[in-house]
Each structure stands twice: as structure tokens, then as C-alpha cells.
C-alpha positions in Angstrom: -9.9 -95.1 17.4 -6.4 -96.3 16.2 -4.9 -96.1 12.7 -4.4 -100.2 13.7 -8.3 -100.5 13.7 -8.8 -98.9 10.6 -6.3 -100.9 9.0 -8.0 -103.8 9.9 -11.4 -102.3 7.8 -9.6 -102.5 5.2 -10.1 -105.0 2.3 -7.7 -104.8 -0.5 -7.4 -108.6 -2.1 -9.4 -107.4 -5.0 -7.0 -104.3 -5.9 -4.0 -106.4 -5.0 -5.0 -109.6 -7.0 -5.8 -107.0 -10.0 -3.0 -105.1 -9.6 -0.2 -107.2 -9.1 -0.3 -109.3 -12.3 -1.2 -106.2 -13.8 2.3 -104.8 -12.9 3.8 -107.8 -13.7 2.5 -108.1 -17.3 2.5 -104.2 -18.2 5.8 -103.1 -17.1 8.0 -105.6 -18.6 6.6 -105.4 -22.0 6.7 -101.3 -21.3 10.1 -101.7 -20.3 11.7 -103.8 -22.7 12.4 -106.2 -20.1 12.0 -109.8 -22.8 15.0 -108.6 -25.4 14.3 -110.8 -28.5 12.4 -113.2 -26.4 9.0 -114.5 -27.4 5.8 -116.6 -27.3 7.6 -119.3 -29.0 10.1 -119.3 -25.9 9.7 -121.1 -22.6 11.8 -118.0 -21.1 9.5 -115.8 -22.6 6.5 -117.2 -20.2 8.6 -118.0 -17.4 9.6 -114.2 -17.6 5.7 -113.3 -17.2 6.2 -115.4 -13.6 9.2 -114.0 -12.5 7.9 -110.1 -12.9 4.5 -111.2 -11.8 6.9 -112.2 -8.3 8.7 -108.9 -8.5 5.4 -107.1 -8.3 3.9 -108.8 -5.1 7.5 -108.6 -4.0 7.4 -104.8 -4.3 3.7 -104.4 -3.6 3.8 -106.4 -0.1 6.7 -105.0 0.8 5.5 -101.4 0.7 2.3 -102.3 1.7 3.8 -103.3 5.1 5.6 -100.5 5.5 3.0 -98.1 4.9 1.2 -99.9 7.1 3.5 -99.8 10.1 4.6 -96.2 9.6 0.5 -95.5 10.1 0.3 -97.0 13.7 2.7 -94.4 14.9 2.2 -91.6 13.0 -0.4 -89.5 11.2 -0.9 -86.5 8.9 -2.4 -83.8 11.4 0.9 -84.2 14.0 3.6 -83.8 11.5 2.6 -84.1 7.9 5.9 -83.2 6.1 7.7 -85.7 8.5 5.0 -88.1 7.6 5.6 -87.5 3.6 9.3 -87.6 4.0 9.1 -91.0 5.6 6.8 -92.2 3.3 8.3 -91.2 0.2 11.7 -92.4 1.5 10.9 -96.0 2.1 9.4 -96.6 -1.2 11.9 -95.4 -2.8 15.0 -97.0 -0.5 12.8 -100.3 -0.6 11.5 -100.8 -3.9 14.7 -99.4 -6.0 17.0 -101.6 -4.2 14.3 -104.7 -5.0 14.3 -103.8 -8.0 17.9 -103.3 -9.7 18.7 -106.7 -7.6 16.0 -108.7 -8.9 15.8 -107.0 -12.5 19.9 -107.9 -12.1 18.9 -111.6 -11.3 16.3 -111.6 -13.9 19.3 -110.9 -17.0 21.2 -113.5 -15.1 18.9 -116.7 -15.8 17.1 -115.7 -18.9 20.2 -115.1 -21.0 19.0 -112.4 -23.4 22.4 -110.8 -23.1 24.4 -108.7 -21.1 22.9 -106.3 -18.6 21.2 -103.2 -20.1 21.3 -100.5 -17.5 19.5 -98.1 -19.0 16.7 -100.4 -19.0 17.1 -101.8 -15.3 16.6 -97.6 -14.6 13.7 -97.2 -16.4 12.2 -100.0 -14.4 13.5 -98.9 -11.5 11.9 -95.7 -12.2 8.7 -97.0 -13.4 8.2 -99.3 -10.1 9.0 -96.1 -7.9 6.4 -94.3 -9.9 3.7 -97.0 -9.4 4.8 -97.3 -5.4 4.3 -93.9 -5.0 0.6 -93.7 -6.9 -0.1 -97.0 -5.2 0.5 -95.6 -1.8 -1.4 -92.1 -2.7 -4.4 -94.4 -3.4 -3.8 -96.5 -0.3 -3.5 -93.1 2.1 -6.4 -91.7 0.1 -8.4 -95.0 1.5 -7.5 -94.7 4.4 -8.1 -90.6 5.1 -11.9 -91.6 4.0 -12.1 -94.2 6.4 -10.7 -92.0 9.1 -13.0 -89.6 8.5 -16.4 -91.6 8.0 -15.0 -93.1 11.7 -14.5 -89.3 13.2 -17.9 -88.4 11.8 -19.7 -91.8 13.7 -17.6 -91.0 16.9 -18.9 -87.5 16.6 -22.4 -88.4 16.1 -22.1 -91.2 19.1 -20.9 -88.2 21.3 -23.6 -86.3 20.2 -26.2 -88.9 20.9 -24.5 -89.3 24.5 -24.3 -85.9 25.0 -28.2 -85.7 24.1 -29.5 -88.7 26.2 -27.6 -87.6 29.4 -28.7 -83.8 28.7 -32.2 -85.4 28.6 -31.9 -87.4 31.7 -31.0 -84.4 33.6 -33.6 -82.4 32.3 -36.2 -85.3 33.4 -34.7 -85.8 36.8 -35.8 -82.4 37.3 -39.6 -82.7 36.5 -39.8 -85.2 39.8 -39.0 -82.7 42.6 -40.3 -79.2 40.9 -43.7 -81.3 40.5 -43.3 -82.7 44.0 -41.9 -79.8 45.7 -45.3 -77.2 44.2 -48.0 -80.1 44.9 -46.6 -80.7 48.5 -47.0 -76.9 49.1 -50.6 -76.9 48.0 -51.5 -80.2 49.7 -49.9 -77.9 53.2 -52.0 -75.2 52.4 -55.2 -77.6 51.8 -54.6 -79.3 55.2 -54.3 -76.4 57.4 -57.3 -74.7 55.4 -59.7 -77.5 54.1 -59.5 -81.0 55.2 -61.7 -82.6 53.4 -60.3 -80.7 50.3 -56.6 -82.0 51.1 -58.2 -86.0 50.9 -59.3 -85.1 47.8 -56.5 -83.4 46.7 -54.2 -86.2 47.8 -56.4 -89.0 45.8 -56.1 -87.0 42.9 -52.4 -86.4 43.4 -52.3 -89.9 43.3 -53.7 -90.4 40.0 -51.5 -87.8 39.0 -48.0 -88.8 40.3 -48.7 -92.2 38.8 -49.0 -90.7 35.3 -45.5 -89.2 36.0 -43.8 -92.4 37.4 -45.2 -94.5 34.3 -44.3 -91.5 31.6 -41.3 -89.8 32.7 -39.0 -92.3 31.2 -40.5 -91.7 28.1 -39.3 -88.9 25.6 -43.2 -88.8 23.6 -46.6 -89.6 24.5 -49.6 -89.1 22.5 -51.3 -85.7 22.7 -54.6 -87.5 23.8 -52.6 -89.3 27.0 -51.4 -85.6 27.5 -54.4 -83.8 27.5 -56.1 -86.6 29.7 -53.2 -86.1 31.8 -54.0 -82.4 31.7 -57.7 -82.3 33.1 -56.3 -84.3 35.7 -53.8 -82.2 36.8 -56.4 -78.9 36.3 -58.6 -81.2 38.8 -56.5 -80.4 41.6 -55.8 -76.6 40.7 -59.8 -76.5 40.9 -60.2 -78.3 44.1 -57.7 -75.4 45.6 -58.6 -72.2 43.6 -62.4 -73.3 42.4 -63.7 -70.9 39.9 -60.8 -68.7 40.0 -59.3 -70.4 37.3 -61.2 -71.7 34.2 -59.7 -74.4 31.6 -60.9 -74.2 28.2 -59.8 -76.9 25.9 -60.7 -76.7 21.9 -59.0 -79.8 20.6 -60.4 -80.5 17.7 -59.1 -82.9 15.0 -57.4 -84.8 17.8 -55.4 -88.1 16.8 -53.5 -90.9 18.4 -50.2 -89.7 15.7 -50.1 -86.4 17.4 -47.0 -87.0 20.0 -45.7 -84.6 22.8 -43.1 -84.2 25.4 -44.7 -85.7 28.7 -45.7 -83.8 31.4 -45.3 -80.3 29.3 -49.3 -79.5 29.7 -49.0 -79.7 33.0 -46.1 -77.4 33.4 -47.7 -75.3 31.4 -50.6 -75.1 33.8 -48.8 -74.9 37.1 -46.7 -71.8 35.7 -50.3 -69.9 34.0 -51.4 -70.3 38.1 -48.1 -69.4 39.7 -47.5 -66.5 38.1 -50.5 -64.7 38.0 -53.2 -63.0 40.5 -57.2 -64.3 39.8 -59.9 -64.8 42.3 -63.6 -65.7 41.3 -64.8 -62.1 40.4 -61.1 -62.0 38.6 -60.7 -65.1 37.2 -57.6 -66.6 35.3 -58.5 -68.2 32.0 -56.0 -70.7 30.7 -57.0 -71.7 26.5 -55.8 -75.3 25.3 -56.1 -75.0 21.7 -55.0 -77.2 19.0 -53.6 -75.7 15.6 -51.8 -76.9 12.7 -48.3 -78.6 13.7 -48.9 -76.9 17.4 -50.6 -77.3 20.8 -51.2 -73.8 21.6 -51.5 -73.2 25.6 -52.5 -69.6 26.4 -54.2 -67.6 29.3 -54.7 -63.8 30.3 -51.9 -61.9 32.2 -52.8 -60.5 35.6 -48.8 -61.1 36.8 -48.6 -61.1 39.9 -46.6 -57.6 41.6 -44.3 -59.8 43.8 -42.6 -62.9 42.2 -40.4 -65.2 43.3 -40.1 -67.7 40.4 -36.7 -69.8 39.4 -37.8 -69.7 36.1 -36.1 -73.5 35.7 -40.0 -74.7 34.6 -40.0 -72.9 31.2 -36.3 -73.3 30.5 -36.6 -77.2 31.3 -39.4 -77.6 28.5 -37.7 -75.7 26.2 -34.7 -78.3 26.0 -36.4 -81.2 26.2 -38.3 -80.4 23.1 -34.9 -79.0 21.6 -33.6 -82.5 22.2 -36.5 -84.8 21.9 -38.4 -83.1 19.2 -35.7 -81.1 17.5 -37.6 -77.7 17.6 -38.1 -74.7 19.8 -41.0 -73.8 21.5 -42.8 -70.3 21.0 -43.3 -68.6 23.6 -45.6 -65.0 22.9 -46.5 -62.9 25.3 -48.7 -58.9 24.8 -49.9 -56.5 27.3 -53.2 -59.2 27.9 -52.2 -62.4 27.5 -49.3 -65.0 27.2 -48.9 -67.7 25.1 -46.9 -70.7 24.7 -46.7 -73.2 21.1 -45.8 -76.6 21.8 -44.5 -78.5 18.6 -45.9 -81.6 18.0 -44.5 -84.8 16.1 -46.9 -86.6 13.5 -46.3 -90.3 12.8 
């Protein structure tokens, strides 16, 4: 963002219409500027127009200038250039304003000859005034600067988030795919009847996917329907190989959930590990307080070839979508993974 846009932000009329009679009535009388004029003379209030002038004279004048010495330059390239400049054309602009106009103000009010000491001790005061005016003006505008970086920042951020999140979701699509089309090979060449089965479910299943994986949360009761779904097909394969036990009690529509996490959950408790029917693999959905807990026995199998990208893909998306990490526990007899879950 340019200094040129933050100028534009920037709504002074109340300081200036304060602050410029202000200047105009204070100094004067401060100064000595009225001689032996007063009330009683017309001068005497003319005078209060005439400083009043000097002061927006002053004020818009500097004003400008800091403005235009902001659009090329700024305090983090070269502050002590910056501060030289600065100081320099308030004083080079508003002392020269000053002694002429102080000059021209002895000239037409005809309190008596020019008092020189007093013209510097306006001249003095003004520069004074400039110089706090403009502190206040740079202060404004370092605020403003930085309330700007920190919504830039935060817009990165965001950016940053949403197109880490649409990576991460791309990747659900073809992992899914790529293990299901596997299984539905295996079915056809093994069980036929099993594979139409398999593929009507898959159906059911895939739909889920293409109307969720947009989304960022479901509820934990779409999930876990989800879930038995998906374990539908693992059973057609494997039968009673693998068992699903699901305790969800105290189940509500305000519990939400990263979609398509049970599921991943499931596929890596079967691809990992070694079960037949005599040996079979028991996988625990279990809900506790602020987490789905999904757990199942280890019988690893002795020869894996796993990219690992399942695990590490749910534990970003909840990192970015929920805004915590995932637990993942695992002993000599079983391995267990906490989902966090959002309450609204």
C-alpha cells in the first residue's frame, strides 16, 4: 500500500478547524503581537483575522509539504535523511512566512515601529508549533501504516491458509480413488458379485465426497454416517476380519469435524495392519469430551509400503480449519488417533 493511500484515510478538518484559530488567537496575545491595541480598537479585532490567516497560512503550507515528502520517502529506507528533510522545510517555510507576514502585519496596524525581538519570538514560537504539529501528524500516520501492515498481513495469512487448504483437499480425491480402485481390482478378479456390490456402495460413497469436499466442517453425525458407509465396503472385502465398534454417545448436531477424516482414519487402521477372521482387527470409534477418539489394535504389518501423506494431510487440515493438532498415541497394543472437534 502507498503512503498516497494512507494519506487519503486521513481526516484532519476537526484538528485543523481547532487548531488553526487556536494558533491564531494564542500566539499573538503570547507574543505580544497587539502593542497598546485593544477591544475598544477595530485594529485590535482585525488583528485576530490577520493571525488567524497566518496560521492556515503556516499550517497548509506545511501540511503539504509533509505530505509530498511522504509519497517518496519513508522512515525504514533512510530515517535521518527523512528527519533532516523534514525538519528543514518547516523551518525554511514557516520562518520566512513568518518574519514577512509578522513584517506586513506592523506595516498596516500602526502600533509602531518594528520590534524584532518580538517578530523572533514568533518566529520561534511558529517553528515550535510546526514541528509538534508535524510530530503529531507522522505519529498519525505511523499508526495507520501499521494497523494497514497488520490487515495486509492477516489477508496474506488467510490466503496463504485457503490455498494451503485447497491443496490439502485436492489430495483426498485421488488417495481415496487410487485405494478404492485397487480393491474394486482385487474384488473383480476374486468375487464378482462382491465387486457389484462394492461398486454400488462406492457410489454412495464418492457422492458423499463430491458433495463434502468443498466444505471445511461437517457435523459429526454426517461423518459418522459417512463412516459406516465407508466400513461397508472394508466388510464386503475383508468380512469379519475387521470389526467396527462405534460408542457415540451424547452425539449432537453442534459437534463439527473435518470431512472425510473418519474415513481416512479407517482406510489407514486396514492398510497398515495384518487380521484375518481368527485374527481379527478391531477398529473403536469413541466419543469423549472435546474429541472423536478413533483407535484399533496393532498387528503392523512386517512389510509396508505406505507414503504416509494420509496422516500428514489430516493433520493440516485440522491445523488450518480447526486451529488445533490432532493426537496421535500409539503403545506396544494399540494405536490411537484424537480428532478435535468444534462446538457451535
Amino acid at each position: 500500500m502507498t503512503n498516497s493511500t494512507h494519506l487519503s484515510k486521513i481526516d484532519d478538518r476537526l484538528i485543523r478547524l481547532i487548531g488553526i484559530p487556536g494558533f491564531g488567537v494564542i500566539i499573538p496575545n503570547f507574543t505580544g503581537l497587539f502593542g497598546d491595541l485593544g477591544p475598544s480598537d477595530w485594529m485590535y479585532w482585525y488583528g485576530y483575522v490577520y493571525f488567524i490567516f497566518i496560521a492556515w497560512v503556516i499550517w497548509q503550507g506545511n501540511r503539504w509539504l509533509l505530505f509530498r515528502q511522504r509519497e517518496n520517502m519513508n522512515w525504514f529506507s533512510n530515517p535521518v535523511r527523512k528527519l533532516t528533510i523534514l525538519v528543514a522545510a518547516n523551518v525554511f517555510y514557516t520562518a520566512p512566512v513568518t518574519v514577512s507576514l509578522i513584517y506586513g502585519w506592523y506595516a498596516i496596524s500602526g502600533i509602531g515601529p518594528v520590534e524584532w525581538s518580538i517578530i523572533q519570538l514568533v518566529t520561534l514560537a511558529n517553528v515550535i508549533c510546526v514541528i509538534f504539529v508535524t510530530h503529531a501528524y507522522e505519529t498519525v500516520f505511523l499508526i495507520k501504516e501499521r494497523q494497514s501492515d497488520l490487515v495486509h498481513f492477516e489477508q496474506l495469512e488467510r490466503a496463504k491458509v485457503e490455498s494451503e487448504l485447497e491443496a490439502l483437499k485436492s489430495q483426498i480425491d485421488p488417495h481415496f480413488m487410487f485405494n478404492s480402485l485397487n480393491t474394486l481390482a482385487y474384488l473383480i478378479e476374486n468375487d464378482q458379485q462382491k465387486a457389484l456390490l462394492f461398486n454400488e456402495s462406492l457410489s454412495d460413497v464418492y457422492r458423499y465426497i463430491l458433495m463434502n469436499k468443498q466444505k471445511e466442517l461437517v457435523t459429526l453425525k454426517e461423518e459418522l454416517e459417512f463412516a459406516n458407509n465407508y466400513f461397508t465396503l472394508i466388510q464386503i472385502r475383508f468380512g469379519t476380519g475387521v470389526r467396527l465398534h462405534v460408542d457415540m454417545r451424547g452425539l449432537e448436531e453442534n459437534k463439527l469435524l473435518s470431512p472425510i477424516s473418519l474415513q481416512l482414519l479407517l482406510e489407514n487402521a486396514v492398510k497398515h495392519n495384518e487380521f484375518n477372521e481368527l485374527k481379527p482387527l478391531d477398529i473403536r470409534l469413541n466419543l469423549e469430551e472435546g474429541w472423536v477418539e478413533v483407535s484399533n489394535n496393532l498387528q503392523l504389518k512386517k512389510v509396508e509400503n505406505s507414503s504416509k501423506i494420509g496422516l500428514r494431510n489430516l493433520r493440516e487440515r485440522y491445523r488450518l480449519v480447526v486451529g488445533k493438532e490432532i493426537r496421535v498415541e500409539q503403545s506396544e497394543l494399540e494405536f490411537t488417533v484424537k480428532l478435535p472437534y468444534l462446538e457451535v
